[in-house]
C-alpha positions as CSV (number, residue, x, y, z in Angstrom):
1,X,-60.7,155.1,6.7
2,X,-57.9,155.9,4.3
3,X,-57.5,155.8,0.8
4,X,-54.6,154.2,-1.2
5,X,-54.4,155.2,-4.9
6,X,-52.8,154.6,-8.3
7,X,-53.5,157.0,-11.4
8,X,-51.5,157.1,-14.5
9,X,-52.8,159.9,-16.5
10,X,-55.5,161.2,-13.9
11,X,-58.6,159.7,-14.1
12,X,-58.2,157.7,-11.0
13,X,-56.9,160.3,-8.9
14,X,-59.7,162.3,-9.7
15,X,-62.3,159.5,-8.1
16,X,-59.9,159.0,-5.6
17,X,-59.9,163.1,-4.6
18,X,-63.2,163.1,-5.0
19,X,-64.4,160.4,-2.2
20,X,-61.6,161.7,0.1
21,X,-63.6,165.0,0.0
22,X,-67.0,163.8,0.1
23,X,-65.9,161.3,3.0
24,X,-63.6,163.7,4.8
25,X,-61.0,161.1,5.1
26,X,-56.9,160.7,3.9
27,X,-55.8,160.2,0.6
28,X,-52.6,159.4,-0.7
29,X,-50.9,157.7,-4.4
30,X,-48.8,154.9,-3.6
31,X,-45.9,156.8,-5.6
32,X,-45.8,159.2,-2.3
33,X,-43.0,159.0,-0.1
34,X,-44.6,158.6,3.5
35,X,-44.4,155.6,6.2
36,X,-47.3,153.1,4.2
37,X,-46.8,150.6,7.1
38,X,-47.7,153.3,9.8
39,X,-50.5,154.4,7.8
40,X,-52.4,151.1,7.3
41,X,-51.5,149.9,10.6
42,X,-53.9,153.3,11.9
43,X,-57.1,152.4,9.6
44,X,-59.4,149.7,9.6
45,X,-60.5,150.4,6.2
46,X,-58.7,151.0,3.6
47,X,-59.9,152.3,0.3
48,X,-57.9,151.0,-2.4
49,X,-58.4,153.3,-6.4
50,X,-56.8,151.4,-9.2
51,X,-57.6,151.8,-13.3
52,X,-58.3,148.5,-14.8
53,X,-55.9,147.0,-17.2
54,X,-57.4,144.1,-19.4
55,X,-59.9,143.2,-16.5
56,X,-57.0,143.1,-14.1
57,X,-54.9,144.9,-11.5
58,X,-52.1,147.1,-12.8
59,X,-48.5,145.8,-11.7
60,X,-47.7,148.3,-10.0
61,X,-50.7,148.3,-7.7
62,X,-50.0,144.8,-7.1
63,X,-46.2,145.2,-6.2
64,X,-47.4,147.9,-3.6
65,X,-50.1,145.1,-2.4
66,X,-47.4,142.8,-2.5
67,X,-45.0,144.8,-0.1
68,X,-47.7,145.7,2.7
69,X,-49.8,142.3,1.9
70,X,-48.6,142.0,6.3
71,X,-50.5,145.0,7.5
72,X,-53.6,144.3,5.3
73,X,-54.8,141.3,6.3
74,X,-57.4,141.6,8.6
75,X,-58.3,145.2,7.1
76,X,-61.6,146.0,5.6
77,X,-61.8,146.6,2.2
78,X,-63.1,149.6,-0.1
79,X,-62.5,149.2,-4.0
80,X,-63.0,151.8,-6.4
81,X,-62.1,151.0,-10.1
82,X,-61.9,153.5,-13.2
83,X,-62.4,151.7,-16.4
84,X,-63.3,152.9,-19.9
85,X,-66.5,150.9,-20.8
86,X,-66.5,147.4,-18.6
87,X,-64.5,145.4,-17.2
88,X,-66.2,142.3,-16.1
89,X,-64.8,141.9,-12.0
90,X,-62.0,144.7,-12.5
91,X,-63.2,145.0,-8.4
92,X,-63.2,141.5,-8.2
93,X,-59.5,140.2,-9.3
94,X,-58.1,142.6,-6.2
95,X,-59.2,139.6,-3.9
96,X,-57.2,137.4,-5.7
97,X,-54.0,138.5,-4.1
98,X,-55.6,137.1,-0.6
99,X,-56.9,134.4,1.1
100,X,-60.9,134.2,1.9
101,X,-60.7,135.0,5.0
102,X,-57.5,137.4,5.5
103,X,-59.4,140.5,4.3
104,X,-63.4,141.6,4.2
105,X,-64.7,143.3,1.1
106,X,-67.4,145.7,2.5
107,X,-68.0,147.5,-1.1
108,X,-66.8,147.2,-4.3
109,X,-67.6,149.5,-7.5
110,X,-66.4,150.3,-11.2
111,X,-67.1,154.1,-13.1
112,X,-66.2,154.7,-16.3
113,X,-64.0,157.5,-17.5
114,X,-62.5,158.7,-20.7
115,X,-59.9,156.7,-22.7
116,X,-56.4,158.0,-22.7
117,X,-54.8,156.2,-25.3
118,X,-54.3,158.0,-28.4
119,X,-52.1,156.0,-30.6
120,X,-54.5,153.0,-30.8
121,X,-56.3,153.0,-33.9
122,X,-59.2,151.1,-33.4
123,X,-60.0,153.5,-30.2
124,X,-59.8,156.6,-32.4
125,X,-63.8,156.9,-31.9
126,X,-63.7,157.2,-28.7
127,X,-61.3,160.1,-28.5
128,X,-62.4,162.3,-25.4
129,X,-63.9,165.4,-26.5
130,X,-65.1,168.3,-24.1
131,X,-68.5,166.9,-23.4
132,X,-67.6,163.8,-23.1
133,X,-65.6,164.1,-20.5
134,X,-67.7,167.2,-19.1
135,X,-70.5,164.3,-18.6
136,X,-68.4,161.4,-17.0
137,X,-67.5,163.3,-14.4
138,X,-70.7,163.9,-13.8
139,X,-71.9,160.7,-14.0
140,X,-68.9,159.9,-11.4
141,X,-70.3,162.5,-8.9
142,X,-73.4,161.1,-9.4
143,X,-72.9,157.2,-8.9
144,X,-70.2,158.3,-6.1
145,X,-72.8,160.1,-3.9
146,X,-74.6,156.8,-4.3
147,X,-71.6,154.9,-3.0
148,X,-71.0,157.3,0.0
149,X,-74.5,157.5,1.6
150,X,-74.1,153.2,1.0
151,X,-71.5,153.3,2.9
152,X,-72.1,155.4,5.6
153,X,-75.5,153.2,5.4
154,X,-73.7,149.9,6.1
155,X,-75.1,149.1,2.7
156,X,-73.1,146.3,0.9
157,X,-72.5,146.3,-2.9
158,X,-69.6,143.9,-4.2
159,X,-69.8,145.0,-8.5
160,X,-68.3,142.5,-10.4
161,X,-68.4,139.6,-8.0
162,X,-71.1,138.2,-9.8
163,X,-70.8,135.2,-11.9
164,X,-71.3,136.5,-15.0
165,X,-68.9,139.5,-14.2
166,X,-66.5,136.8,-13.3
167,X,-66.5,134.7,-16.5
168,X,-66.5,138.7,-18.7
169,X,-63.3,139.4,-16.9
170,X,-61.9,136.0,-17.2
171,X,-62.6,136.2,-21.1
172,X,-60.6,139.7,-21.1
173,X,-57.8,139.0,-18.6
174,X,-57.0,135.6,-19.4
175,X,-54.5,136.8,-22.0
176,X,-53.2,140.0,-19.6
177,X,-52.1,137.9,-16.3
178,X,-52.0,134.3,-15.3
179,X,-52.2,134.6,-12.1
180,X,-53.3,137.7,-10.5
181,X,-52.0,136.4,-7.0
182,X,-48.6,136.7,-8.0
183,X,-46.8,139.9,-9.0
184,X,-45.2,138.3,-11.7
185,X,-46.3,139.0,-15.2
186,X,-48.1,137.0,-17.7
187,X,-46.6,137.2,-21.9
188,X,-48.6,140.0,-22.9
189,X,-47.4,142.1,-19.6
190,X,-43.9,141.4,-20.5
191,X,-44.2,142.6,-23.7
192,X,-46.3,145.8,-22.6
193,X,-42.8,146.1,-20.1
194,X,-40.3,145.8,-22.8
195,X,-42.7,147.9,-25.2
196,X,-41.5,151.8,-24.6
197,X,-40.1,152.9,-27.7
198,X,-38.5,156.8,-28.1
199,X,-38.8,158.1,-31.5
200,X,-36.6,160.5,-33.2
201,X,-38.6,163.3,-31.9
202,X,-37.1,163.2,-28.9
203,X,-35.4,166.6,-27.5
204,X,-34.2,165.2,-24.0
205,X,-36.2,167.3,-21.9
206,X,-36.7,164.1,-19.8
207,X,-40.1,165.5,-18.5
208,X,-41.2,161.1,-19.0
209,X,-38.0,160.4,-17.2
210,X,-39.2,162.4,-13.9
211,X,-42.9,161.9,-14.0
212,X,-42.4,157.8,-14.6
213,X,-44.7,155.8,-12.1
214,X,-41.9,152.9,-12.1
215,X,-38.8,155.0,-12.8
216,X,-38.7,152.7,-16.4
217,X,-36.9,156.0,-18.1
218,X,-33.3,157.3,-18.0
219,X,-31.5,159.8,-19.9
220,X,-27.5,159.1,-20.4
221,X,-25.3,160.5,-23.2
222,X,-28.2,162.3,-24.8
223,X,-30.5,159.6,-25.0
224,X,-33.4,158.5,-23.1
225,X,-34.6,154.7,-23.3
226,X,-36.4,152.6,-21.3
227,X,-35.4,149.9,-18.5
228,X,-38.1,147.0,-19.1
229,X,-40.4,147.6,-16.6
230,X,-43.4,149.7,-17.9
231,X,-46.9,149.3,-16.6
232,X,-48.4,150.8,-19.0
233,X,-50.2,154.1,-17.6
234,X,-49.4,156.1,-21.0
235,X,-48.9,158.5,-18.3
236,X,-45.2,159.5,-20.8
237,X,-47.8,159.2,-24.1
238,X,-49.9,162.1,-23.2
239,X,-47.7,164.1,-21.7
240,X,-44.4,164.3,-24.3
241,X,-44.5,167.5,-25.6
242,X,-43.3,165.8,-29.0
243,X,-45.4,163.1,-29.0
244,X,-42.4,161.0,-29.0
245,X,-43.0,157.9,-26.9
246,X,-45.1,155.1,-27.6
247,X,-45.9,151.7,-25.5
248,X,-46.4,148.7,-27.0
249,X,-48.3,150.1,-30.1
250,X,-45.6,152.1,-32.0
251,X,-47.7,154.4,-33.7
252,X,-47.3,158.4,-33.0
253,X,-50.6,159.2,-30.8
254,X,-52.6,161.7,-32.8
255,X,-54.0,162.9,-29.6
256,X,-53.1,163.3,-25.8
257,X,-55.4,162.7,-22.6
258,X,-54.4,165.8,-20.5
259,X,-56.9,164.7,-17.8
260,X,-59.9,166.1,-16.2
């Protein structure tokens, strides 16, 4: 088995770390620089960690799905999904950059974790404190020793490919992305793309400009702006020293997810 993951400001990676360990098996983020093909090729099942965005796949994940859709098919399936309180089939929608019958789903599961968006006002109450975060990554041990002795069971849970899971995630995505078997983005996406803005804060330390998931930054001539293709980790939000970047919402985030 091997595990393929994205995490933009470390929630996933954490879940992701945490079932390599308690499975004994590989782990890698798709932003590493190793021979993907080789490794899916050598597993049969592949473990794929993703955050939800919107009840939907984040872009980047499914340009990466995209790329090594070849060496997939035919693979069996894990999905882990972080979300912040529900996402409807946040599992689910990953399907629906295959055919039926070109892959086999053998589990399929959502935890929540802590928010990490701090410059969106109506969130503001559910600003991560200490305990909070303290007990959902207790809750995530929990539910993931659960999914482990399942899976080493042959025990079979799809969450979120129930109906009603279905028509929840279809009311929250169907805004985000049209089409979740293309890679191509819906209005909303484009706008999230186009949506990094660097206030006057900015010192240039270009910290956002290395640590970008889609290299979206660059510095020249003492400035650092963005290249129109964000998918909007707020992976730069929390970690600019000056709290100097936003995406999409343009107000200055009163407080950073550092992770857990």
């Amino acid at each position: 088995m091997l595990i393929l993951y994205f995490s933009g400001t470390g929630n996933t990676k954490y879940l992701a770390n945490l079932f390599s360990h308690r499975m004994n098996i590989k782990c890698f983020s798709i932003e590493s620089d190793i021979n993907f093909k080789d490794e899916i090729k050598a597993h049969k099942t592949i473990t794929f960690c993703y955050p939800i965005y919107c009840s939907r796949v984040p872009l980047i994940m499914r340009e990466f799905v995209h790329k090594y859709k070849k060496e997939l098919v035919g693979k069996k399936i894990i999905i882990l999904v972080t979300q912040m309180f529900f996402s409807g089939d946040g599992a689910r929608v990953f399907t629906d950059m295959f055919k039926s019958s070109e892959i086999d789903v053998i589990y399929a599961e959502h935890f929540n974790m802590p928010l990490n968006m701090g410059n969106t006002f109506f969130l503001d109450p559910w600003k991560p404190t200490k305990k909070s975060i303290y007990k959902a990554t207790k809750n995530v041990k929990r539910k993931l020793n659960y999914v482990c002795k399942n899976i080493r069971k042959g025990v079979k849970v799809k969450r979120g490919f129930s109906l009603g899971s279905i028509l929840l995630g279809f009311i929250q995505g169907k805004v985000w992305q049209k089409d979740t078997k293309s890679i191509s983005a819906s209005r909303l996406e484009l706008k999230m793309k186009k949506g990094v803005k660097i206030h006057k804060e900015c010192t240039q330390c270009n910290l956002c400009v290395k640590i970008c998931p889609m290299k979206n930054l660059k510095s020249e001539n003492g400035k650092v702006y963005g290249l129109d293709n964000c998918t909007a980790c707020f992976r730069c939000v929390n970690k600019c020293p000056q709290k100097a970047i936003t995406v999409f919402v343009h107000r200055k985030p009163k407080w950073q997810y550092k992770g857990v």
